[in-house]
Structures are given as structure tokens and as C-alpha cells.
C-alpha positions as CSV (number, residue, x, y, z in Angstrom):
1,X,31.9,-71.9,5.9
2,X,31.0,-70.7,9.3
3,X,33.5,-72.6,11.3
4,X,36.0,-71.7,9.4
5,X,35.1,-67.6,9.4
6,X,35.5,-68.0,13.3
7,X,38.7,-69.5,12.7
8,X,39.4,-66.7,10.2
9,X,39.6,-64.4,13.4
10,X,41.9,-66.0,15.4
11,X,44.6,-63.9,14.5
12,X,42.9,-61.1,15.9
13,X,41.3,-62.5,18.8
14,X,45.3,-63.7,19.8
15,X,46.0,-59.5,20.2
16,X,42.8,-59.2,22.6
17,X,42.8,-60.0,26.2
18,X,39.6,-60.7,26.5
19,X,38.1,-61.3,30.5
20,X,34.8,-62.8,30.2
21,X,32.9,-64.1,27.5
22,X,29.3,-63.9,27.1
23,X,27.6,-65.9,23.8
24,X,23.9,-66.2,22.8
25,X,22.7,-69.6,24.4
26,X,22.2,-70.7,20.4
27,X,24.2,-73.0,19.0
28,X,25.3,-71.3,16.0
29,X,26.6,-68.0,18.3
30,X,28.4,-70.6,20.8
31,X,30.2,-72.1,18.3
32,X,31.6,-68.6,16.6
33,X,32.7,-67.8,19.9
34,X,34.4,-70.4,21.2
35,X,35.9,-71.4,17.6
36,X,37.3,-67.3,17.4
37,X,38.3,-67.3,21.0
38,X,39.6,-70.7,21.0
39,X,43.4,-70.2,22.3
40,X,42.0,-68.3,25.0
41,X,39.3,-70.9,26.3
42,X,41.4,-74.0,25.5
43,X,44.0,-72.1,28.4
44,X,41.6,-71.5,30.8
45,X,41.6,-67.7,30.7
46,X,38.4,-66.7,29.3
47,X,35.8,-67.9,31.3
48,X,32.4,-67.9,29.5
49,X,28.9,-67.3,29.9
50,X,25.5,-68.0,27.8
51,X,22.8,-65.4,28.3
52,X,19.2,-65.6,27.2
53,X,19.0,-61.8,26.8
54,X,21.8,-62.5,23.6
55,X,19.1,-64.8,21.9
56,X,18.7,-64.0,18.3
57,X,15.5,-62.4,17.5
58,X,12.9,-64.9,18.7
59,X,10.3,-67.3,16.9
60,X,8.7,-68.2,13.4
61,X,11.9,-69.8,11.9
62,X,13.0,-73.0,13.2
63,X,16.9,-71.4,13.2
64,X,16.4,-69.1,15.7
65,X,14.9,-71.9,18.2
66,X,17.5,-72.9,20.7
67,X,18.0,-76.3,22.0
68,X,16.7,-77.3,25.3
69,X,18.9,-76.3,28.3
70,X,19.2,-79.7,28.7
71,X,21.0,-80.7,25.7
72,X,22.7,-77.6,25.7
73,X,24.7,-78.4,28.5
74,X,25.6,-81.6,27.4
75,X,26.8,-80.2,24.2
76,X,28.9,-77.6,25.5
77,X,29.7,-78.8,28.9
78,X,32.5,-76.7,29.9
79,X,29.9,-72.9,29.6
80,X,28.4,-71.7,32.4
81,X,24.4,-71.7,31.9
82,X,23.2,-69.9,34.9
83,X,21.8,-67.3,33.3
84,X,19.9,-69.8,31.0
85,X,16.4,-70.2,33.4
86,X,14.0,-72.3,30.4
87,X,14.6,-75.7,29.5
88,X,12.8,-75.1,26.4
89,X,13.2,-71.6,24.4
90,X,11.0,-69.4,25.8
91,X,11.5,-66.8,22.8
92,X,10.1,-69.9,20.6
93,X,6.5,-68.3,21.3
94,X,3.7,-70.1,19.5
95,X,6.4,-71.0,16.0
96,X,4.3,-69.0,13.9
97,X,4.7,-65.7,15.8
98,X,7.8,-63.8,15.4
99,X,9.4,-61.6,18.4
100,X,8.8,-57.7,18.4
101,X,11.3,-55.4,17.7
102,X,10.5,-54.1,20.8
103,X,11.2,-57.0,23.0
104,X,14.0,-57.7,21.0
105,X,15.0,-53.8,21.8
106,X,14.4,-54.5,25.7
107,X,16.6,-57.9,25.5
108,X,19.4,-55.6,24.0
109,X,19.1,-53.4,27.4
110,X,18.3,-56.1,29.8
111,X,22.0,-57.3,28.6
112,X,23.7,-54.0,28.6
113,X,22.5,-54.2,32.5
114,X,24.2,-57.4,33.0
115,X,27.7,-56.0,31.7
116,X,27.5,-52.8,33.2
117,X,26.9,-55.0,37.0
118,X,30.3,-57.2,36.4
119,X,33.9,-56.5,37.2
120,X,35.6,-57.5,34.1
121,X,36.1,-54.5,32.1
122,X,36.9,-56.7,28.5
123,X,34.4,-58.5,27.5
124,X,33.5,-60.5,24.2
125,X,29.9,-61.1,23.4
126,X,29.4,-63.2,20.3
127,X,25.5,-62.7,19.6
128,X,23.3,-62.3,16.1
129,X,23.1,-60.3,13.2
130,X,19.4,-58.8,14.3
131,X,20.3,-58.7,17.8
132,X,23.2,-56.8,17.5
133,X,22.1,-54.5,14.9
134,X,18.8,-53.6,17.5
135,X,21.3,-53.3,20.5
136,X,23.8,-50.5,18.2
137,X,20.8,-48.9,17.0
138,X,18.2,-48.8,19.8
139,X,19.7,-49.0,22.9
140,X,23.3,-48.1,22.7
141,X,24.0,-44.4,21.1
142,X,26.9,-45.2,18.6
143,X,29.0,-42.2,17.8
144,X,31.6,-41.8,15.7
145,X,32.3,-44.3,12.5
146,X,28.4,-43.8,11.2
147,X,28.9,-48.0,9.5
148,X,29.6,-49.1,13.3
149,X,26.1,-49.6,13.5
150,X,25.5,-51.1,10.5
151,X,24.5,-54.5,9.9
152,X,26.9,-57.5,11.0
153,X,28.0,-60.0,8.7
154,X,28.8,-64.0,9.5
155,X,31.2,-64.0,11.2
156,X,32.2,-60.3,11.5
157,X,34.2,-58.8,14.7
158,X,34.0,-55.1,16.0
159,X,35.3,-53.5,18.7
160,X,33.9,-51.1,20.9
161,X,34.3,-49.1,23.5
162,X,31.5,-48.5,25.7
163,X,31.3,-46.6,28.4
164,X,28.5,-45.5,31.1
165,X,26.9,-42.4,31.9
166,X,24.7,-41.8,35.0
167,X,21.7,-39.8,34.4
């Protein structure tokens, strides 16, 4: 049902121009990206990037453990991991311990810092229902359409338009 919600958008990724791409280093997150943004991958235009910062909220249930960097790589050999440091998810905690909002909160701005410091200007990321909804609603001031910082459902696509302010 996943798989083929992410297909489901390929009709509207095809009307994007997308520069970079930058997916949760999860499994499930990778594959809804690259299964949306598939024409654009498969021609060699979209270059794309998994960053630890994009993790879904971390620990407690085993489907928000990633795989080891490792097998990761194998899996999905044509993503760039550099910005993947652990072999093993360091967000797993103890497994019975489940990640602050907090921290989640301060991943959400630790990746708003690695967009703001790159050149492309368009740029896809294809993260998790928590982790977006804490990025919209704690780190990002949303203005505007008062449901654009609502909860994401499987699969969903929004677009925004984000722009800096120096303070």
C-alpha cells in the first residue's frame, strides 16, 4: 500500500524540479522518496542524500530502528551516506526508552541548518509523520494555511516555501 502511494505522486513530482534530495536514513522514508521521485533519480538529476537529523522519532518500537549503515548501503547503493556517522542507530537508545520531544525538536533544527548551508534552492526531503509534524510546529513558524502544519499522512506531499531571516 505504501509503494504504491509513492507512486501515486508521480504525477506531481514529474511538474517539480527538484535539486537535491534529502530522505531519513530509514528504510521506509528511502523508499517513499525514491519510489515518488523515481523519473528524476533514474535520470541522474536529483542527486540524493540520507541524513540522521531526518530519523523518525527515535527508540522503543522496533520500526523506528534503522538498519546498520552497513546494510544500508548495500541496500540502496546509489545514496550518498556521508551524513550517516553510526553503524548502528544511535537514536535506538536502550529499546525501551523512547526519544524526547525535545531532542526530536533539536533534530528538526540541526536539519533546517543543513539546508539553509547548501546551494540548491529546491530541495525534497522525504522524512516521518512525527518528525515532520515537530519540525512545522516547533522549529519552523508556519504561516498561512493553519492545516499546513498538521499531521502528515502515508504518503502525503506538501510544498513549502521557506525562507530565512537573520536575527
Amino acid at each position: 500500500k505504501g509503494e504504491q502511494q509513492a507512486r501515486d505522486l508521480r504525477p506531481r513530482t514529474r511538474k517539480l524540479s527538484p535539486e537535491l534530495m534529502v530522505v531519513s536514513p530509514m528504510r521506509r522514508a528511502t523508499q517513499t522518496g525514491l519510489l515518488a521521485f523515481s523519473e528524476h533519480v533514474e535520470k541522474g538529476s536529483l542527486p540524493v542524500i540520507a541524513h540522521e537529523s531526518a530519523h523518525e522519532i527515535g527508540g522503543k518500537h522496533t520500526c523506528d530502528q534503522r538498519l546498520g549503515l552497513t546494510e544500508l548501503k548495500r541496500t540502496f547503493s546509489a545514496m550518498d551516506y556521508s551524513f550517516v556517522k553510526d553503524e548502528v542507530d544511535p537514536l535506538w537508545l536502550d529499546g525501551n526508552t523512547r526519544e524526547t520531544m525535545e531532542l526530536l525538536a533539536g533534530r528538526g533544527a540541526e536539519l533546517m541548518e543543513f539546508l539553509q548551508s547548501r546551494d540548491e534552492s529546491h530541495i525534497v526531503v522525504a522524512a516521518h509523520s512525527a518528525f515532520l509534524a515537530t519540525l512545522l510546529n516547533a522549529v519552523l513558524v508556519v504561516t498561512g494555511n493553519s492545516e499546513a502544519a498538521s499531521w502528515f499522512g502515508t504518503g502525503e506531499m506538501r510544498t513549502f516555501i521557506i525562507t530565512w531571516e537573520k536575527q
